[in-house]
DRENGURO-387951 format. One record per residue: residue number from 1; residue in one letter; x, y, z of N, C-alpha, C in turn. Coordinates in nm, 4 decimals, always signed. Example, Ala and Ser with C-alpha at 12.3 -4.5 7.8 and 13.67 -1.06 7.14 Angstrom:
BEGIN
PT     k   r       n_c1       n_c2       n_c3      ca_c1      ca_c2      ca_c3       c_c1       c_c2       c_c3
PT     1   A    +1.3190    -0.5690    +0.7800    +1.2300    -0.4500    +0.7800    +1.3200    -0.3300    +0.7800
PT     2   S    +1.2850    -0.2250    +0.7080    +1.3670    -0.1060    +0.7140    +1.2900    +0.0030    +0.7870
***
This chain:
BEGIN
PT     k   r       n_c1       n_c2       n_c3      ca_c1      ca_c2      ca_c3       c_c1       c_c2       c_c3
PT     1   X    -0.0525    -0.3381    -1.1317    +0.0543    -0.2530    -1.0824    +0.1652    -0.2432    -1.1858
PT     2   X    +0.2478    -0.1332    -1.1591    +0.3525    -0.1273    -1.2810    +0.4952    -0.1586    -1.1605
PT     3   X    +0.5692    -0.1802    -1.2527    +0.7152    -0.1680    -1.0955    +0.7564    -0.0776    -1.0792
PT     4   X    +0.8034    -0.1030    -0.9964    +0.8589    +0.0079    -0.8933    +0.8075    +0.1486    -0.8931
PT     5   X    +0.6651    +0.0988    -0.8889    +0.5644    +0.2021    -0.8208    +0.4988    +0.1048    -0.6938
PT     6   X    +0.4923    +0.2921    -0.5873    +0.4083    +0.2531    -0.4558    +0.2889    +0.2872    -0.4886
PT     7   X    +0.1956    +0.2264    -0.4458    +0.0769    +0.2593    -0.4699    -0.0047    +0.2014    -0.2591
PT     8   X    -0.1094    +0.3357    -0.2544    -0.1436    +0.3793    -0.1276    -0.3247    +0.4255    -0.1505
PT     9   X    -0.3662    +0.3545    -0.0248    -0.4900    +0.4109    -0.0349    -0.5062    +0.4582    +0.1451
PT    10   X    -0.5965    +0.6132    +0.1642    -0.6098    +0.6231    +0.2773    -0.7014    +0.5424    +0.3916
PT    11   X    -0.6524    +0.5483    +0.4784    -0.7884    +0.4708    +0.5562    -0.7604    +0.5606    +0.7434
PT    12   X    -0.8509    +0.5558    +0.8165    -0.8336    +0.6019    +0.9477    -0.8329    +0.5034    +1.0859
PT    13   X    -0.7036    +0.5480    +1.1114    -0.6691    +0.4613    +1.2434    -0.6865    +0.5577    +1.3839
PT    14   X    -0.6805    +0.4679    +1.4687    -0.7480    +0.5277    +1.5991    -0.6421    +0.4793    +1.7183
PT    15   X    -0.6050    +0.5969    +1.7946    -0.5092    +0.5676    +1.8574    -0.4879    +0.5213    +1.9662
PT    16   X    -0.4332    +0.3803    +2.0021    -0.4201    +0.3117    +2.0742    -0.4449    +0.1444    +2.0242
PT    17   X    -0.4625    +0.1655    +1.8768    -0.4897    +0.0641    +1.7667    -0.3539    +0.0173    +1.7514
PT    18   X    -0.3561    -0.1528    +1.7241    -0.2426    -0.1958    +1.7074    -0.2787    -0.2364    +1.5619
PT    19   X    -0.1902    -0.2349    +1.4706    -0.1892    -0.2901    +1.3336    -0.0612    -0.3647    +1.2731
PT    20   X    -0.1024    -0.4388    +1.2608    +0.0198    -0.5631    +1.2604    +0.0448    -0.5596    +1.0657
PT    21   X    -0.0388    -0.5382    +0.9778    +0.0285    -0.5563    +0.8660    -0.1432    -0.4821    +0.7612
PT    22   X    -0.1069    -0.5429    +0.6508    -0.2059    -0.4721    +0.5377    -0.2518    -0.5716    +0.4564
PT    23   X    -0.3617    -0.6506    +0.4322    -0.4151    -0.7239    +0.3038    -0.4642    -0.6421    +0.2056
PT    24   X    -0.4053    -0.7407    +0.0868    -0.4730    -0.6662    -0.0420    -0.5372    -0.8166    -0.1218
PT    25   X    -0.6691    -0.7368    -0.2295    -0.6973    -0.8403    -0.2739    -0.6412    -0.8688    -0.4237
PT    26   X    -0.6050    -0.9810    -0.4300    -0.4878    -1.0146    -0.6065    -0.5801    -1.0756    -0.6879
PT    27   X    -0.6084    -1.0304    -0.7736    -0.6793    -1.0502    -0.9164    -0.5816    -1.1248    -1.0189
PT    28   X    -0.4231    -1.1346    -1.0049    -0.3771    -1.2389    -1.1194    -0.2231    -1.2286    -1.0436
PT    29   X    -0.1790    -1.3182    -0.9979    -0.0433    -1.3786    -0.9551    +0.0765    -1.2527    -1.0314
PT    30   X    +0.1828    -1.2544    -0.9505    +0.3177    -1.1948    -1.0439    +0.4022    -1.3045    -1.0490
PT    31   X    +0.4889    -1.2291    -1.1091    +0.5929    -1.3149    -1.2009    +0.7531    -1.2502    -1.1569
PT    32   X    +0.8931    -1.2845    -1.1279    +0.9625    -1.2654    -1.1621    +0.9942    -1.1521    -1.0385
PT    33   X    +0.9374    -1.1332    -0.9239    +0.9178    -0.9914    -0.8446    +1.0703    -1.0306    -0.7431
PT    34   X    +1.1147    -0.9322    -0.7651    +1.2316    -0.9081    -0.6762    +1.2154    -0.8199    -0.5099
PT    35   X    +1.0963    -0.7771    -0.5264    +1.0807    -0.6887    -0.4036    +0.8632    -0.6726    -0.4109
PT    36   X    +0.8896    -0.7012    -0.2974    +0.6965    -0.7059    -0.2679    +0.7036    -0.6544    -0.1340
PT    37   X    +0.6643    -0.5474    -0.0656    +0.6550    -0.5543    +0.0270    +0.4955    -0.4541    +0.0774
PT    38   X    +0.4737    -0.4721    +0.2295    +0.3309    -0.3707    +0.2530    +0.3921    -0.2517    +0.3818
PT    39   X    +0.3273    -0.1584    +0.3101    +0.3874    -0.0290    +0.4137    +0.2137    +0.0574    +0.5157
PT    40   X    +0.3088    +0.1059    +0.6041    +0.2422    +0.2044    +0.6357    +0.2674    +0.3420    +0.6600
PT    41   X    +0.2110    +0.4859    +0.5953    +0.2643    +0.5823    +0.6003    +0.1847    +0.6612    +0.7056
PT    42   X    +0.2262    +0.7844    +0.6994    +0.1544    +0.9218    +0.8074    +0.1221    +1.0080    +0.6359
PT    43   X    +0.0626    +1.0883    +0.6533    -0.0324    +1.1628    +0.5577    +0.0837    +1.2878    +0.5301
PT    44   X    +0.2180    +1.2593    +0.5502    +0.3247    +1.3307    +0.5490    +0.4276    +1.2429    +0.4380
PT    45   X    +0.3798    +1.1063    +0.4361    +0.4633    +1.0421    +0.3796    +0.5873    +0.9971    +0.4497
PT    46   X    +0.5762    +0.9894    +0.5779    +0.6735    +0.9229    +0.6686    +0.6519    +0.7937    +0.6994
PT    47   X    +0.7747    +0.6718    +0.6669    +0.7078    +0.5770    +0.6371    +0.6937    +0.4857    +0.8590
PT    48   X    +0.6083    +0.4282    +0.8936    +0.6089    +0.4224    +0.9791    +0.6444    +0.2614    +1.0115
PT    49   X    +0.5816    +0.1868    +0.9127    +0.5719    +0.0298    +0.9633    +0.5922    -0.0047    +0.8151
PT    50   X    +0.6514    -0.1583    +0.8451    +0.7153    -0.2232    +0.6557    +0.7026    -0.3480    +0.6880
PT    51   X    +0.6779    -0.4483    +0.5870    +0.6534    -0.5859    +0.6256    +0.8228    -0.6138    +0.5653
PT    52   X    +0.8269    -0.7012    +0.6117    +0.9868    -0.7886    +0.4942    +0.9620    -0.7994    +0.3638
PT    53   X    +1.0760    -0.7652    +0.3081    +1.0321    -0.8082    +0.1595    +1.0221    -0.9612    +0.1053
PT    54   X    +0.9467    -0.9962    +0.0786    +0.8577    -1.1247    +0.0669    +0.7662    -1.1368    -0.0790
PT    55   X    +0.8846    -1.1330    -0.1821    +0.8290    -1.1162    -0.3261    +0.7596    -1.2380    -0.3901
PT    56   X    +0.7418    -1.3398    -0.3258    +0.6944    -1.4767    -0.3073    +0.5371    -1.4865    -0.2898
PT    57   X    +0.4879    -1.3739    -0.1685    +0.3646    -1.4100    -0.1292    +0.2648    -1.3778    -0.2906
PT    58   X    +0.2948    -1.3576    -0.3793    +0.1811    -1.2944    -0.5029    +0.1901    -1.4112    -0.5548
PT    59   X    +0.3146    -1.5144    -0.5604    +0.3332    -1.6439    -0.6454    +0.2047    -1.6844    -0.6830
PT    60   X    +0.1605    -1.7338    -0.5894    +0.0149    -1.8384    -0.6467    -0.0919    -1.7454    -0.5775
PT    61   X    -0.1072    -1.6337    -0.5887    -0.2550    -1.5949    -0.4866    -0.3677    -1.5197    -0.5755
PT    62   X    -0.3406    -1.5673    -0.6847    -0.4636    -1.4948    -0.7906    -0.6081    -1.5264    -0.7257
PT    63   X    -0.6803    -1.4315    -0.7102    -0.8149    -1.4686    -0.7167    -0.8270    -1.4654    -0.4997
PT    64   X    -0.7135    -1.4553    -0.4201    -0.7422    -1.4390    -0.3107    -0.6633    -1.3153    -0.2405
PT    65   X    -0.7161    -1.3431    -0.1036    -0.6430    -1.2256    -0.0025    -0.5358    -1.2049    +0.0570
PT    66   X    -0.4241    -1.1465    -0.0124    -0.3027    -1.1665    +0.0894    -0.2694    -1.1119    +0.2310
PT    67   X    -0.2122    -1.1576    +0.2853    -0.1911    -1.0682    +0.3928    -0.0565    -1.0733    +0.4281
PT    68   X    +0.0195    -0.9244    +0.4483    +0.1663    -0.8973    +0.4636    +0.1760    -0.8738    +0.6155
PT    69   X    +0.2415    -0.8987    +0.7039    +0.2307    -0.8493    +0.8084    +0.3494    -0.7780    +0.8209
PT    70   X    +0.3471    -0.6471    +0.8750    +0.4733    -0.6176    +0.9313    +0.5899    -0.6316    +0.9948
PT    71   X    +0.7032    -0.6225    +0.9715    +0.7963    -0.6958    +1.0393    +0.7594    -0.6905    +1.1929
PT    72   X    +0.7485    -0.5433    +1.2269    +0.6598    -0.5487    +1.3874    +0.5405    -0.4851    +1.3597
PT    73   X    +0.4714    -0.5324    +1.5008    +0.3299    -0.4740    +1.5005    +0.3620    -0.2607    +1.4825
PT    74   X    +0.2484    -0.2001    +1.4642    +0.2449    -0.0581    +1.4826    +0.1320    +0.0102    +1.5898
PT    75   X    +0.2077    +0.0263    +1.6724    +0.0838    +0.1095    +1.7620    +0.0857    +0.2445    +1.7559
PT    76   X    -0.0489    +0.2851    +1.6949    -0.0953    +0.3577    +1.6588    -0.1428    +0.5249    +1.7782
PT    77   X    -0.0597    +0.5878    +1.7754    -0.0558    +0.7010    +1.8663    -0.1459    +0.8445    +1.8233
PT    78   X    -0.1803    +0.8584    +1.7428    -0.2466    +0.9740    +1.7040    -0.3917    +0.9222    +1.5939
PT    79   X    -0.5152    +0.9379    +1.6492    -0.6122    +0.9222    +1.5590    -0.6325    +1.0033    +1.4085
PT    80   X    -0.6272    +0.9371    +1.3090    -0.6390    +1.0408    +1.2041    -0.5908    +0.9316    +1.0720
PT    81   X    -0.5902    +1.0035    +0.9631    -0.5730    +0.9598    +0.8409    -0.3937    +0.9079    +0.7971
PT    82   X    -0.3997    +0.7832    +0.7577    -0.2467    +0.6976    +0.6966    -0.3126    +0.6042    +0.5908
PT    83   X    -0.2054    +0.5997    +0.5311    -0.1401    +0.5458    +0.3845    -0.1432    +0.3840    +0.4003
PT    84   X    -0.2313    +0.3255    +0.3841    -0.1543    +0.1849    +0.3601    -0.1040    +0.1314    +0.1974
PT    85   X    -0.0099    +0.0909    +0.1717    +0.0403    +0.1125    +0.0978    +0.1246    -0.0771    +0.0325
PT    86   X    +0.1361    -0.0426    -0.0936    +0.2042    -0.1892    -0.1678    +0.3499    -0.0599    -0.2283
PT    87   X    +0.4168    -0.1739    -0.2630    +0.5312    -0.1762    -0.3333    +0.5875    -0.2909    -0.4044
PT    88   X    +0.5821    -0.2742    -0.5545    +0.6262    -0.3993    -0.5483    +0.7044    -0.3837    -0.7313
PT    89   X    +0.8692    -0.4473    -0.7126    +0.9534    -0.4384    -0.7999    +0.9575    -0.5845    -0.8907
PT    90   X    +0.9652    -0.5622    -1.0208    +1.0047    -0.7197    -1.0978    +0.9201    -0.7110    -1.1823
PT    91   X    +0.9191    -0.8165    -1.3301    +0.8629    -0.7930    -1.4518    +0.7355    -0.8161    -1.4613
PT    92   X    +0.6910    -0.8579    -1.3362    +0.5158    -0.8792    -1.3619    +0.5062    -0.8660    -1.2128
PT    93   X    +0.4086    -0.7553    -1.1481    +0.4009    -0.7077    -1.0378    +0.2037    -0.8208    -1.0507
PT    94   X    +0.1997    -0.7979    -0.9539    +0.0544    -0.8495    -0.8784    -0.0508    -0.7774    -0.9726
PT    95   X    -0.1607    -0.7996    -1.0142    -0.3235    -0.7183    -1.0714    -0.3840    -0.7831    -0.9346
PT    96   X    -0.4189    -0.5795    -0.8304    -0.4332    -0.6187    -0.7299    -0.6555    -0.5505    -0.8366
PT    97   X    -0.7153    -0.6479    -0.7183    -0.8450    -0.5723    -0.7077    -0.8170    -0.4007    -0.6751
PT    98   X    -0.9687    -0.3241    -0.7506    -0.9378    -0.2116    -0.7347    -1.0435    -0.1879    -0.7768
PT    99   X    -1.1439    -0.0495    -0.7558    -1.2439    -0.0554    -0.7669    -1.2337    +0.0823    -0.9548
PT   100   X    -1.3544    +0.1569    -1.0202    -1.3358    +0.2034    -1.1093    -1.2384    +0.3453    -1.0956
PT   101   X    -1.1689    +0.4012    -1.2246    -1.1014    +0.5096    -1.2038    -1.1794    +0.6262    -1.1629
PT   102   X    -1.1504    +0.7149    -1.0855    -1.1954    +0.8199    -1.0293    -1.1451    +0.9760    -1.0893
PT   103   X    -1.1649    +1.0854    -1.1241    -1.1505    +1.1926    -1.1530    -1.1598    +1.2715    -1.0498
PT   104   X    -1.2307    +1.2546    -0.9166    -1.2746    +1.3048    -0.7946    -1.1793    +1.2111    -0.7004
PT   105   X    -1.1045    +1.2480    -0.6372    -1.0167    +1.1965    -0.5556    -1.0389    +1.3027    -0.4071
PT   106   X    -1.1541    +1.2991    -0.3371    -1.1506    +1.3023    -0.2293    -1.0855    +1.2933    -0.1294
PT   107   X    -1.0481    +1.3761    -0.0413    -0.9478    +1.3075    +0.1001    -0.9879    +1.3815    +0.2228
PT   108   X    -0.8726    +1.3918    +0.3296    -0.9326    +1.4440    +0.4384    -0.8887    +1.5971    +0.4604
PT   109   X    -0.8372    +1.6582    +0.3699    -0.8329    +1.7814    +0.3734    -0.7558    +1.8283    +0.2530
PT   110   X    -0.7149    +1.9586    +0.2277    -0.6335    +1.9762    +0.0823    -0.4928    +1.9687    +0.0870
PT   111   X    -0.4515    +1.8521    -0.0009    -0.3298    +1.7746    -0.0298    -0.3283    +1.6506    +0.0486
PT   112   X    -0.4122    +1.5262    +0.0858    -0.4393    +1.4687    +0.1332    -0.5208    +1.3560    +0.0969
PT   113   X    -0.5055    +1.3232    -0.0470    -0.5978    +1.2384    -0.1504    -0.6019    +1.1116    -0.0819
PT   114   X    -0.7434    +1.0901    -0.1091    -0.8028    +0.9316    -0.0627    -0.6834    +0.8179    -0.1694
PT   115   X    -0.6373    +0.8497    -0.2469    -0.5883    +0.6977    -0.3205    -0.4071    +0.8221    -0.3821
PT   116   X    -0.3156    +0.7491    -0.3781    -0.1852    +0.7878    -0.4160    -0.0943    +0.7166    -0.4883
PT   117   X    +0.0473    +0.7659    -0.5304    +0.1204    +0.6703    -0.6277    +0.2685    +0.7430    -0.6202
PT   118   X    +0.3843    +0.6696    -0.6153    +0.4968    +0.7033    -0.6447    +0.5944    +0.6458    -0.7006
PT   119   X    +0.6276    +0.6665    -0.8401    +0.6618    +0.5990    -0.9486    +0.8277    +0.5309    -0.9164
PT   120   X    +0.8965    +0.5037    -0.9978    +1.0448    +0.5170    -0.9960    +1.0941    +0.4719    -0.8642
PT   121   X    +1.0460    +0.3884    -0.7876    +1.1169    +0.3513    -0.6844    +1.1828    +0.2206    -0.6452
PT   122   X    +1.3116    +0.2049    -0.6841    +1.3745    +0.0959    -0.6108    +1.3359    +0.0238    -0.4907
PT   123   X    +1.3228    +0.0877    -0.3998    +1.2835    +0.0445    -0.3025    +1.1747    +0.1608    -0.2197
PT   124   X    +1.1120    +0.0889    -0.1378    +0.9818    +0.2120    -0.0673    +1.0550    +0.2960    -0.0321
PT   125   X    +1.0349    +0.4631    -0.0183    +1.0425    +0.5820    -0.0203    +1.0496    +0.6300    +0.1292
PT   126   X    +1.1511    +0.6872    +0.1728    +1.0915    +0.7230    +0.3248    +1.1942    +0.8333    +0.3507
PT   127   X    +1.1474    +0.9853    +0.3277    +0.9650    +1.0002    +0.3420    +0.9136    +0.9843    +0.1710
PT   128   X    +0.7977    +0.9313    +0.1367    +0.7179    +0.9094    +0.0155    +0.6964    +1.0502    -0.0412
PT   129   X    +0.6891    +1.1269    -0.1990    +0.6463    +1.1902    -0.2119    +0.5203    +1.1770    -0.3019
PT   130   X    +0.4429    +1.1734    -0.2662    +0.2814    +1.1302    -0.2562    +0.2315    +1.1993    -0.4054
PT   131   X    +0.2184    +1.1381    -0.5285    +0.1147    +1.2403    -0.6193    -0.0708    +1.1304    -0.6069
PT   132   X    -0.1614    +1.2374    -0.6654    -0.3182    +1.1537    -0.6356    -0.2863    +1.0336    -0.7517
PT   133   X    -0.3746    +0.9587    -0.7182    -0.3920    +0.8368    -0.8579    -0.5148    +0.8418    -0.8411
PT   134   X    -0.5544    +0.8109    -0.9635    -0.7294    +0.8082    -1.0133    -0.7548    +0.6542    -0.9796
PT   135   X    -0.6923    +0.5360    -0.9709    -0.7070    +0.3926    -0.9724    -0.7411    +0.3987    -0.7876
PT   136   X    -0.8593    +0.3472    -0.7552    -0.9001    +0.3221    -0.6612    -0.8788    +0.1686    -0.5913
PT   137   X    -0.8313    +0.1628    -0.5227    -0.6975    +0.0323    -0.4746    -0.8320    -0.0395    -0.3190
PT   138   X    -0.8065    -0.1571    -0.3239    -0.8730    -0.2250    -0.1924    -0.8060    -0.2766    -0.1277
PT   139   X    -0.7983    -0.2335    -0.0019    -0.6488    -0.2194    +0.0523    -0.7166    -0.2045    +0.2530
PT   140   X    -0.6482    -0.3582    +0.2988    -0.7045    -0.3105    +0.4615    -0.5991    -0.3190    +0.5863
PT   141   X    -0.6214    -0.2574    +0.6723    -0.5228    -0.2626    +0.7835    -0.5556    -0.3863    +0.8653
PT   142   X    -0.5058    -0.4354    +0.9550    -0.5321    -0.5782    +1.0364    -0.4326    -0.5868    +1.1557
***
């Protein structure tokens, strides 16, 4: 990850689903992070659910699964496609797992890319303005 970029991959929730937070998997610890947090968006970029910022949890988790939970749970009212999403600020952000770069960025309709990114951000974005990213992110709801 670079800082203070969000980075988002889509996935589909079903309504009446409760989702309490987002794991990602960390491939090499950060350093120095002032802001870590896990989001959830609407395919609008409205941000819906945020864990605390908790720039701590990447400290030692190289090589495992984190899991952020949201400050509250999110119940999920409309079936369809959202953003789960990282953010994370400071001189060495997390190397989350991610699968190879993509040129084909698929989604669920046009303007609606399976994987996203939004650079320059102090803090998470709300509402997000969403461009595609080719870096394919592993990224789950819970």
């Amino acid at each position: 990850m670079t800082t203070q970029k969000l980075e988002g991959a889509l996935v589909g929730l079903n309504a009446g689903q409760t989702v309490t937070g987002v794991a990602f998997a960390c491939q090499a610890n950060s350093a120095s992070l002032t802001r870590c947090q896990s989001l959830l968006y609407d395919t609008a970029g409205n941000l819906l659910a945020a864990a605390t910022n908790t720039p701590a949890k990447f400290d030692a988790a190289a090589g495992t699964v984190v899991a952020f939970p949201f400050s509250a749970p999110y119940k999920v009212t409309i079936t369809g496609a959202y953003y789960l999403a990282i953010h994370a600020v400071g001189t060495t952000p997390p190397t989350l797992y991610r699968g190879a770069n993509t040129t084909v960025n698929g989604g669920v309709s046009p303007g609606v890319a399976a994987f996203v990114l939004q650079t320059g951000q102090a803090t998470p974005p709300n509402p997000a303005t969403f461009s595609t990213e080719t870096v394919t992110w592993w990224m789950a709801a819970y």
